[in-house]
Backbone bond lengths (Angstrom), bond angles and torsions (degrees), N, CA, C in turn:
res aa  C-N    CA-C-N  psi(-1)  N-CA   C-N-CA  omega(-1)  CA-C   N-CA-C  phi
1 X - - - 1.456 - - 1.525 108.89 -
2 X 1.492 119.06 139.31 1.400 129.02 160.34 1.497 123.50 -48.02
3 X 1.458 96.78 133.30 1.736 102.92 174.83 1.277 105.45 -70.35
4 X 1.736 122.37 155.71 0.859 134.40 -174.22 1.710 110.00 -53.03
5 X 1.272 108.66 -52.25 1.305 125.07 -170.23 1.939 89.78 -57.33
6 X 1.141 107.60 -37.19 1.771 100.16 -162.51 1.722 97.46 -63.27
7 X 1.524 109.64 -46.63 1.039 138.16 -158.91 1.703 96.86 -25.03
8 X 2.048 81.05 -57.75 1.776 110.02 -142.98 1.167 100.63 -77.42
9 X 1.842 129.31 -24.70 1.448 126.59 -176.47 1.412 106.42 -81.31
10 X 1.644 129.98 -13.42 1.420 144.46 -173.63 1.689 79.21 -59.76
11 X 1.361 119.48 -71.36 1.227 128.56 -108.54 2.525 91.48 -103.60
12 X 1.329 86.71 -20.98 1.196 111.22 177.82 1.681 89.85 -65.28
13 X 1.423 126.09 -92.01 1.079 139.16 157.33 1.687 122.53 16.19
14 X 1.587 91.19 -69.20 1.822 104.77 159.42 0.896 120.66 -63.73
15 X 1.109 133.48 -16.56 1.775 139.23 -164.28 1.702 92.10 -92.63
16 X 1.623 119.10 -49.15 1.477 112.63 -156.34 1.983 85.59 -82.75
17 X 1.182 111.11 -45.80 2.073 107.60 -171.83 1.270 91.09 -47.22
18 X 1.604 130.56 -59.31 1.337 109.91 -131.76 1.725 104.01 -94.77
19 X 1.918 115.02 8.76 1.329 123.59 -177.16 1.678 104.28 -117.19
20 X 1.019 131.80 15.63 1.157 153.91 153.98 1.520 97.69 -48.36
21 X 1.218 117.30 140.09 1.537 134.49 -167.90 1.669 117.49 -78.09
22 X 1.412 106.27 -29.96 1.127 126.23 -178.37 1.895 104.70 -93.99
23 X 1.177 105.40 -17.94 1.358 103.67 158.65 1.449 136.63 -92.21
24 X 1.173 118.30 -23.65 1.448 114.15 -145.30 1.776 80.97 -131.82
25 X 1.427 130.91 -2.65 1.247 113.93 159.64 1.433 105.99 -105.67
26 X 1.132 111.48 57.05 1.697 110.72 171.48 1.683 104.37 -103.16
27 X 1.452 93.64 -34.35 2.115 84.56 -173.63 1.927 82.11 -158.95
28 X 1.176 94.59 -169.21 1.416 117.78 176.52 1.434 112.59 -86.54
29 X 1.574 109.81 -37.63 1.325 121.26 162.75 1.435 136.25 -37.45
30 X 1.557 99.84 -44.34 1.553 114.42 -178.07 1.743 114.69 -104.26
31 X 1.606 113.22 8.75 1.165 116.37 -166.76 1.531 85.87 -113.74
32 X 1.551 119.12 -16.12 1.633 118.02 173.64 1.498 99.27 -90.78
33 X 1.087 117.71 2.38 2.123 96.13 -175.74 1.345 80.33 -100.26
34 X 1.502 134.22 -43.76 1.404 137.74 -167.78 1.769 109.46 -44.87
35 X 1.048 94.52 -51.98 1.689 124.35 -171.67 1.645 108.97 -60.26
36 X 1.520 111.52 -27.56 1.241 136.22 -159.61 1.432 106.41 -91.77
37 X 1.470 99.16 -51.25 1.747 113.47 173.54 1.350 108.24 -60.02
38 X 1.561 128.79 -43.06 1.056 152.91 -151.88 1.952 115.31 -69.03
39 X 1.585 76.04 -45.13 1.995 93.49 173.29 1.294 95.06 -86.98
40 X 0.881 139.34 -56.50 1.607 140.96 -163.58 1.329 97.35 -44.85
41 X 1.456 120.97 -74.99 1.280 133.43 170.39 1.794 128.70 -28.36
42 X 1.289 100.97 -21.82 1.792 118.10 -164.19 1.007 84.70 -111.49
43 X 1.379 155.24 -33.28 1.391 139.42 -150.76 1.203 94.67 -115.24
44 X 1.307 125.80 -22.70 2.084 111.48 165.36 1.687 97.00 -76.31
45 X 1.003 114.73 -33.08 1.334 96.40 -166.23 1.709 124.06 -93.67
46 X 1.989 102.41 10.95 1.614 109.76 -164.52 1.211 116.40 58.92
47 X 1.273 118.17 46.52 1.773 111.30 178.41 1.632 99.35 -141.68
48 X 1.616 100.35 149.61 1.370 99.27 -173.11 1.742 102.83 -74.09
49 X 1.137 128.36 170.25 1.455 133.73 175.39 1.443 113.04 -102.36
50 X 1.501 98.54 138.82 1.590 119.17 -168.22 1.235 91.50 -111.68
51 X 1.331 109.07 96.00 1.551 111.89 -172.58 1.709 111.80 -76.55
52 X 1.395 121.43 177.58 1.431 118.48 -174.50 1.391 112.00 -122.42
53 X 1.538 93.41 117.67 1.783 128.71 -157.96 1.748 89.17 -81.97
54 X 1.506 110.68 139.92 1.559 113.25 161.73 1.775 102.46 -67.60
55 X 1.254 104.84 137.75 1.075 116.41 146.38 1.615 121.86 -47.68
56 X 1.536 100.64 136.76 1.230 123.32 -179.91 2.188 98.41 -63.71
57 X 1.163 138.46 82.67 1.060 119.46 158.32 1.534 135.32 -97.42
58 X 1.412 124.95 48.56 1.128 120.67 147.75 1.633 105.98 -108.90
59 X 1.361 117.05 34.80 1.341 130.41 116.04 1.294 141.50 -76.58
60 X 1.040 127.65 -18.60 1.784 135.12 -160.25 1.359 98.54 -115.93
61 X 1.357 99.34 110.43 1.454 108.22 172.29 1.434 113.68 -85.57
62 X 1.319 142.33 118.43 1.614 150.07 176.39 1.586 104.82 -134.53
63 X 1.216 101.16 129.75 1.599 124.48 -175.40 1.943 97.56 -42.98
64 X 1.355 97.50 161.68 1.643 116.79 -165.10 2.095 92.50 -64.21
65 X 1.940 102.58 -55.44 1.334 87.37 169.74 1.353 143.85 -53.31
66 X 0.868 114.30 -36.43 1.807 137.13 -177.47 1.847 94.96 -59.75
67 X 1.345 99.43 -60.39 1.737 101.52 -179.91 1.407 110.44 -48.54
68 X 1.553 120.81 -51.97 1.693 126.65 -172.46 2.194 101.72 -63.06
69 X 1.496 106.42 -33.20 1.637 107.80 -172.57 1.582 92.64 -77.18
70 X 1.016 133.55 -36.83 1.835 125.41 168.52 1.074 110.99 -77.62
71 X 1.120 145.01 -17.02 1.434 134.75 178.85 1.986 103.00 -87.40
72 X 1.369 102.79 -41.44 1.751 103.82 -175.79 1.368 81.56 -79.34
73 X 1.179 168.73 -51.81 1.412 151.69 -152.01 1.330 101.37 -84.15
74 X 1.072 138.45 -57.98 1.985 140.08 166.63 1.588 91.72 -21.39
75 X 1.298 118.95 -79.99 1.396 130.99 -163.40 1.634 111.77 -65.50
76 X 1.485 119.32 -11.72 1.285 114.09 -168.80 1.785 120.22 54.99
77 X 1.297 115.23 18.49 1.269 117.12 165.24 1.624 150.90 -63.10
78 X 1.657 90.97 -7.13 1.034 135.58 157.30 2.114 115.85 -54.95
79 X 1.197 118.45 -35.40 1.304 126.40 -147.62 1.571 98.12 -117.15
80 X 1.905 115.45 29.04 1.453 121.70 168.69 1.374 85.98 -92.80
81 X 1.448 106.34 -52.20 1.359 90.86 -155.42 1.596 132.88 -131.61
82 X 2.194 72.34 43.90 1.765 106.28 -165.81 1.645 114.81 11.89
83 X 1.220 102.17 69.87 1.666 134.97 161.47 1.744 104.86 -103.48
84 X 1.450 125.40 126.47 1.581 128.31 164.35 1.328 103.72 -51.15
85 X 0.887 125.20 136.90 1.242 172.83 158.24 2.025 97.65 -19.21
86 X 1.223 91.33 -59.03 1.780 101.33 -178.15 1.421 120.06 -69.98
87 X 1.563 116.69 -44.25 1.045 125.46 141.52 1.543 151.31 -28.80
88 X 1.446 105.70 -37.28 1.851 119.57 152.93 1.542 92.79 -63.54
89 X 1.136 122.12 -75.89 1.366 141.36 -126.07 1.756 76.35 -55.21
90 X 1.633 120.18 -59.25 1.555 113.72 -141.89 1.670 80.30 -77.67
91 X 1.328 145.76 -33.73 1.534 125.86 177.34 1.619 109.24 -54.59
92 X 1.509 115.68 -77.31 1.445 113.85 158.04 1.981 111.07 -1.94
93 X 0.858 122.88 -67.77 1.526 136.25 -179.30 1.367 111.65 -58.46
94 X 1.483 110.38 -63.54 1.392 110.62 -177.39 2.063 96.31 -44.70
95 X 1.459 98.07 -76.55 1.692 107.17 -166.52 1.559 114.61 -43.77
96 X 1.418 110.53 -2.16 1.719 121.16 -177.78 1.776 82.84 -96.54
97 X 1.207 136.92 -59.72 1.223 148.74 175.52 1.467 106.24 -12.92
98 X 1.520 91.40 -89.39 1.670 125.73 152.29 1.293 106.61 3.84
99 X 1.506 115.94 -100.36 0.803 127.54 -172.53 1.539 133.85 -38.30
100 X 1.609 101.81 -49.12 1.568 128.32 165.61 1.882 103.87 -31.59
101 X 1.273 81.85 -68.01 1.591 96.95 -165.84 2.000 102.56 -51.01
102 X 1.177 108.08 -47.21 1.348 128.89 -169.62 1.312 103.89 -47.60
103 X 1.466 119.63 -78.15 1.677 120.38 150.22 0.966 133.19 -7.36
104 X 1.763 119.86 -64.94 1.314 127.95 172.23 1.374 114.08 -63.85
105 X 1.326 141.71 -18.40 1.556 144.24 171.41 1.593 107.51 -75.34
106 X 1.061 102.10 -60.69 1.704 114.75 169.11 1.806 101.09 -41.79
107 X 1.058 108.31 -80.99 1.758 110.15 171.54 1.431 97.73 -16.49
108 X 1.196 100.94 -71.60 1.566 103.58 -150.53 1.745 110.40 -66.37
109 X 1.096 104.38 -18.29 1.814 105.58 173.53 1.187 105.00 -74.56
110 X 1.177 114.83 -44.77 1.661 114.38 -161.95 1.587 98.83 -69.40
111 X 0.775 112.30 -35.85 1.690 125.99 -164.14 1.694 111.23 88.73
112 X 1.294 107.21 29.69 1.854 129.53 -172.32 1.534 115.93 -57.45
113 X 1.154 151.17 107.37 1.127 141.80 -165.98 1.901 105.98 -141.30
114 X 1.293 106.48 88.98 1.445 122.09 -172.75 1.593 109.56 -42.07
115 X 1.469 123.76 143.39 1.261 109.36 -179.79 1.429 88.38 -126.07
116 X 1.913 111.51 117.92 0.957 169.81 166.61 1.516 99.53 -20.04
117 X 1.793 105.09 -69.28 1.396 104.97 -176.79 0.918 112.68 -69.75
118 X 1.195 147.84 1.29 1.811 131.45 -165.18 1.609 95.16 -121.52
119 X 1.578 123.14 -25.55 1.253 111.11 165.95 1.985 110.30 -45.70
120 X 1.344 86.58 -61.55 1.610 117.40 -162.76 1.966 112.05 -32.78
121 X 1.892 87.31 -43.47 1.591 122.23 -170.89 1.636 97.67 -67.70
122 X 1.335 117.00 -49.79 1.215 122.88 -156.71 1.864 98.78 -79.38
123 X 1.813 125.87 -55.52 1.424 102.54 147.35 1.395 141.02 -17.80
124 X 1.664 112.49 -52.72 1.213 100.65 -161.90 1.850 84.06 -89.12
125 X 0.756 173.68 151.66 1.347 169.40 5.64 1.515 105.11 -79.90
126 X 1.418 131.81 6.99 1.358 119.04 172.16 1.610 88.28 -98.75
């Protein structure tokens, strides 16, 4: 059996992996096991717990794909049709691509040229 001291750096250990930024802002899920390690950890050691705050991210800029591979991995949406995770995301992208381009051809047949202000007008009155 583990010494106490081994016990407490095991469990210390889990407390810093599972409050890691890249961990514990994945869902609410993993920011409560974090949180979990966190008291566990403070209460062997008599210390109050500095629990683990989401990151502020409408700071963090990460590419449009990267956002769609965390959002299908958050949701596990990935696991219909046990496809990775990165892989939706860059199809997802391409068919956003797709589409983009698709629009702009259409535009360009019609001779279509959106007027800007009345989109803009019609936002601000919703």
């Amino acid at each position: 059996m583990k010494s106490l001291e081994e016990r407490l750096s095991v469990l210390e250990n889990y407390a810093k992996t599972y409050s890691m930024q890249e961990n514990c802002n994945n869902n609410e899920y993993m920011r409560g096991i974090a949180n979990g390690f966190i008291i566990a950890d403070a209460i062997m050691k008599g210390q109050n717990p500095e629990y683990a705050k989401t990151k502020d991210i409408t700071n963090v800029a990460i590419s449009f794909t990267e956002g769609l591979r965390k959002l299908l991995n958050c949701n596990a949406n990935e696991n219909e049709s046990n496809t990775p995770d990165f892989i939706l995301a860059e199809f997802l992208k391409s068919c956003l691509d797709i589409f983009n381009s698709s629009v702009i051809q259409r535009d360009k047949w019609y001779d279509f040229k959106p007027d800007i202000d009345k989109l803009n007008e019609r936002k601000e009155s919703e």
